[in-house]
C-alpha positions in Angstrom: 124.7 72.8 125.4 125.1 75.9 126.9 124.1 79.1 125.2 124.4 83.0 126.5 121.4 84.7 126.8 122.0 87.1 124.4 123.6 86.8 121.2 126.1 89.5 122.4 127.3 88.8 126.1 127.9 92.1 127.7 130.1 92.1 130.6 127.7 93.8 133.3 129.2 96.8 133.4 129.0 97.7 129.6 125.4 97.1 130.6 125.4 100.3 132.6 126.6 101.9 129.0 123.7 101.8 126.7 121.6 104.5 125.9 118.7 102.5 126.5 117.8 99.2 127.8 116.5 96.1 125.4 113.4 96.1 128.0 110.5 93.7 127.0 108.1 96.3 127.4 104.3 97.4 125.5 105.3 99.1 122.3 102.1 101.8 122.3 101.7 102.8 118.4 98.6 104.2 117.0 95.3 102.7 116.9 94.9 100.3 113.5 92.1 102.3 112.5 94.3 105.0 110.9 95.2 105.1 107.0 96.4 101.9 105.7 100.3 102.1 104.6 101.2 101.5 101.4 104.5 98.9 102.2 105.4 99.3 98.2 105.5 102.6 98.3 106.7 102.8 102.1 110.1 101.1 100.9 110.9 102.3 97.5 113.5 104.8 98.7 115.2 101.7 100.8 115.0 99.7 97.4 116.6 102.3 95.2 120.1 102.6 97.5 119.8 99.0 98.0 119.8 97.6 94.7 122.7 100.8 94.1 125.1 99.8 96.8 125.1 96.3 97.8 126.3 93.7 95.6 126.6 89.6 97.0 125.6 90.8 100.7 128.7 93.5 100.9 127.4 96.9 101.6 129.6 99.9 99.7 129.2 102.5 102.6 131.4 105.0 100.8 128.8 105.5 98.0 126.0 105.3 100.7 127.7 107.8 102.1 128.2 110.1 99.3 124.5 109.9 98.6 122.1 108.9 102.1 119.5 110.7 100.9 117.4 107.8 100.0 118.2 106.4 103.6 117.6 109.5 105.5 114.2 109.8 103.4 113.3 106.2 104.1 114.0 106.7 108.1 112.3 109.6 108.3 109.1 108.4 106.5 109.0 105.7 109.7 108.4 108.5 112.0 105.0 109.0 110.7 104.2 105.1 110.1 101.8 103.1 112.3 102.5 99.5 111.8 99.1 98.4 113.0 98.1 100.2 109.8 99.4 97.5 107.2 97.6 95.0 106.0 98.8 91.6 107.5 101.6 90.0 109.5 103.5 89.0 106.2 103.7 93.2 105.6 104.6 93.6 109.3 107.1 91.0 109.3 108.8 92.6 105.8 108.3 96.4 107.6 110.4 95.2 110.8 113.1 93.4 109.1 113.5 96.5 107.1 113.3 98.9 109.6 116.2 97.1 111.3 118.7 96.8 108.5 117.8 100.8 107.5 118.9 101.8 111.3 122.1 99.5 111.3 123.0 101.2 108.0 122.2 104.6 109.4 124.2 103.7 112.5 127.8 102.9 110.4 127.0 105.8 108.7 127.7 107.8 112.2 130.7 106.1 112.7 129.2 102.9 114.8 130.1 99.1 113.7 130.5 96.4 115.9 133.7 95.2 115.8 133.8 95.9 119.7 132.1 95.1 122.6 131.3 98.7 123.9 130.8 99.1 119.6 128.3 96.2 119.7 126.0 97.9 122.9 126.1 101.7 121.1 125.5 100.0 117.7 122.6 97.6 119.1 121.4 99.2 122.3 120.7 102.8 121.4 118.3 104.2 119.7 118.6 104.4 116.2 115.2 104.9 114.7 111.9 106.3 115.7 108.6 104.6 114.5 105.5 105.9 115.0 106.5 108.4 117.8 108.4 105.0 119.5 112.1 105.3 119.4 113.5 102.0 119.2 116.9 100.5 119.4 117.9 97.6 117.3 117.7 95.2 119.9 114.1 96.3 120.8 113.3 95.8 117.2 114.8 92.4 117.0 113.8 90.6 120.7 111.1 92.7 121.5 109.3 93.0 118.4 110.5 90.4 116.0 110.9 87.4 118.0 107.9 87.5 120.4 105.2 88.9 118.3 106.1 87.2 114.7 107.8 83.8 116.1 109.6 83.5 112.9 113.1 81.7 113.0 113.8 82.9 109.8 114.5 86.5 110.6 117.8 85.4 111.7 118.8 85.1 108.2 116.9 88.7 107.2 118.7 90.8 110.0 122.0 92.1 109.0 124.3 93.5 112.2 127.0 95.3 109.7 129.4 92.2 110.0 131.4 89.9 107.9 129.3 86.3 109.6 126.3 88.5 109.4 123.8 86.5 106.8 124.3 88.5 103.3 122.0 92.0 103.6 120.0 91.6 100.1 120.0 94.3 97.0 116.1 94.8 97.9 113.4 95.8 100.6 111.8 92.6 101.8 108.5 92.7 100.6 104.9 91.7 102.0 104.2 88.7 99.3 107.4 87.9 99.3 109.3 87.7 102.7 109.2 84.3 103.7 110.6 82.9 100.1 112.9 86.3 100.8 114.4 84.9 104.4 114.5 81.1 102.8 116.8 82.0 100.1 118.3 83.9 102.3 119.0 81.0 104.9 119.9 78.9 101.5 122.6 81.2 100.7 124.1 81.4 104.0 124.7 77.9 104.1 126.1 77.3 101.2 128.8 80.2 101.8 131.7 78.3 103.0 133.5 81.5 105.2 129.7 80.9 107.4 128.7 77.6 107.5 130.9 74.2 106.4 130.5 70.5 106.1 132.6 68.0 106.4 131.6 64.9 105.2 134.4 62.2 105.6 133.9 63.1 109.6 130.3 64.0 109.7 130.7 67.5 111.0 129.1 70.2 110.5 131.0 73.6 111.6 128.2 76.4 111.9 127.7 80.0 112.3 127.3 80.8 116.2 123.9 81.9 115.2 122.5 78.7 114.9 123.6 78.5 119.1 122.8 81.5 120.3 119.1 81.2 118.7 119.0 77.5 119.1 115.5 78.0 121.1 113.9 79.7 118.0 114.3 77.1 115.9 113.4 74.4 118.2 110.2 76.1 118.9 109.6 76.0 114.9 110.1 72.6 115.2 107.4 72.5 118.2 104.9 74.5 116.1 105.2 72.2 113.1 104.3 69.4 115.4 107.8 67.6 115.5 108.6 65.3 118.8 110.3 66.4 121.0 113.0 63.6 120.6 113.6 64.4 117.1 113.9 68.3 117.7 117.6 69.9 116.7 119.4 72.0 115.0 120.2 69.8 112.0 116.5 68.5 111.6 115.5 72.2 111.3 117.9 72.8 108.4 117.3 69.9 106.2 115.0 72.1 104.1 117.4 74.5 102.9 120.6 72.5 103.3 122.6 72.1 100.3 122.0 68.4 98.7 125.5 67.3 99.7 125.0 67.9 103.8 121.8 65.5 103.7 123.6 62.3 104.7 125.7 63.8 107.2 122.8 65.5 108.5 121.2 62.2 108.5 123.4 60.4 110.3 123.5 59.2 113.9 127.0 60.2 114.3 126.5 63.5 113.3 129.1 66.1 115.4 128.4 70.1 114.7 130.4 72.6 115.9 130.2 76.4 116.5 132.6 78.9 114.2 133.9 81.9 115.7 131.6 85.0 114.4 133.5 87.5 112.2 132.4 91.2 113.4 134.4 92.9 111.0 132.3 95.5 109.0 130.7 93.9 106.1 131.9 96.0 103.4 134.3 98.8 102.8 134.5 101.2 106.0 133.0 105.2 105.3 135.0 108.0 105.6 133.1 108.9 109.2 135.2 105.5 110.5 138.9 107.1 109.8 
């Protein structure tokens, strides 16, 4: 099966148009001697617009809009955080995934979404967020951060890119104890939304969000970790856990087909006023 590099194929030129590049480079924050942060208290401002303005995944950027305040607080708090500094990869992990979703929301805010190619590479190319004296891009935080250091396939279910096939952003800041059951309920909910992921029993197919291609590798190297064969490594055997009960035979079977959904990047809520 053949899968794009990235999850967003830029033609090469559009390359040449980001403000920076997604470079796997040495992220140099502070030393993890300085004050331990305080991830509770870090991410009660992201909480409180959260839990305000989105309902069932769909974000209501006019009222985030009319009041960023707790956004703008919660992004400029960042600048000042060393992520070394909290307390164990379970807070890092939660910190991350939350730093993401804040600059994606910050970035529709200025009139970004990604319902373009050149609007994909401003949205995730450029920098949106600085933490600890290191701006960083979206893409930086997911590839760069996220997906080498934390090897968690589940964060593909946490991130939220501002589109309509875009798993549902949640009405609360992932937390440290928390953020694995978080990303699984997450992943549970995305499958059982039928304008993402369907099944289709009386011909054993499965028609899936794109993510589960372009990521493919992530989740056969969760499969690796947890000591699977290789013979028995897919897609399918990595979503049995959080399927819903009624894709379990067709997941099951030997004559199981799945196919790929178009992705849906239309903005994943009511557009603000800074998009007219």
């Amino acid at each position: 099966m053949s899968r794009p590099v990235s999850p967003y194929p830029w033609p090469l030129w559009l390359l040449f148009l980001s403000l920076t590049a997604c470079a796997d480079r040495e992220l140099r924050f502070r030393s993890p001697t300085s004050t331990p942060t305080d991830l509770a208290l870090l991410t009660a401002p992201l909480g409180s617009f959260l839990g305000r303005d989105v309902k069932d995944g769909q974000v209501n950027y006019p009222a985030l809009e009319a009041d960023p305040e707790p956004l703008r607080r919660y992004l400029t708090s960042l600048k000042a955080v060393d992520p070394a500094s909290l307390p164990d990869d379970e807070a890092r992990l939660a910190f991350w995934i939350n730093t993401y979703n804040a600059a994606i929301l910050s970035r529709v805010l200025e009139g970004l979404d990604a319902s373009s190619l050149l609007g994909r590479a401003r949205l995730f190319k450029s920098v949106a967020v600085t933490v600890g004296g290191e701006a960083l891009s979206p893409d930086e935080i997911e590839h760069t951060i996220l997906r080498k250091r934390f090897e968690e396939p589940l964060i593909h279910f946490g991130l939220v890119c501002a589109s309509k096939s875009c798993p549902p952003l949640r009405s609360e800041a992932y937390r440290a104890g928390d953020v694995r059951a978080q990303l699984e309920d997450n992943l549970r909910t995305f499958l059982a939304d039928p304008s993402k992921n369907r099944h289709e029993p009386a011909s054993r197919t499965l028609s899936l969000s794109p993510i589960f291609n372009w990521f493919e590798e992530d989740f056969l190297a969760a499969l690796e970790r947890d000591g699977v064969a290789e013979s028995e490594r897919s897609v399918a055997r990595f979503l049995k856990p959080y399927a819903p009960p009624e894709w379990r035979a067709t997941l099951d079977s030997p004559e199981l087909e799945i196919e790929f959904l178009d992705y849906d990047w239309t903005l994943n809520g009511p557009a603000p006023k800074s998009h007219d």
